[in-house]
C-alpha positions, 0 to 999 in steps of 0.5 A, a space after each residue: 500500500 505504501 508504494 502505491 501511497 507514493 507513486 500517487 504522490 509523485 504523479 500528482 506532484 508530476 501533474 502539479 509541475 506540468 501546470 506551470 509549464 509551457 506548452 513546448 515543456 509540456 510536449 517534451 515530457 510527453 515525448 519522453 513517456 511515449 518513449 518510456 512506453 515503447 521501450 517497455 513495449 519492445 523489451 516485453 515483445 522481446 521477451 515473449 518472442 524469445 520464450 517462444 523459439 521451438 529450437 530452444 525450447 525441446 517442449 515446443 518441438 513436441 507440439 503437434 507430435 501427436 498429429 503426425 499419423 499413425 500415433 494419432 490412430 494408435 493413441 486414439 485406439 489405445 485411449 477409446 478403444 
């Protein structure tokens, strides 16, 4: 609750200071959050595309194992008979 108490303080504290600035200040901060964002945006794409390279990761190499014929007939017989 605390950090959530003090990141209300600072954003509020950020809007005070944005009042008492012009508006070429104003675009400048805005700029910069945009650019905080997509940085955050890119380094979590990454992150996920990364998690998701079947060469690196034996579990997705098995993905679809189970379609390739005749397993698919045989598990389907072994599980329903």
């Amino acid at each position: 609750m605390n950090a959530s108490r003090n990141t209300m303080s600072l954003k509020k504290q950020l809007l005070d200071d944005l009042e008492k600035l012009d508006r070429p200040d104003v675009q400048e901060i805005l700029d910069f959050a945009e650019f905080i964002l997509s940085r955050r945006y890119k380094r979590q794409k990454s992150f996920r595309d990364k998690d998701l390279v079947s060469e690196r990761d034996p579990l997705l190499k098995l993905i679809g194992l189970a379609d390739i014929q005749p397993f698919a007939d045989r598990i389907d017989a072994e599980l329903y008979g």
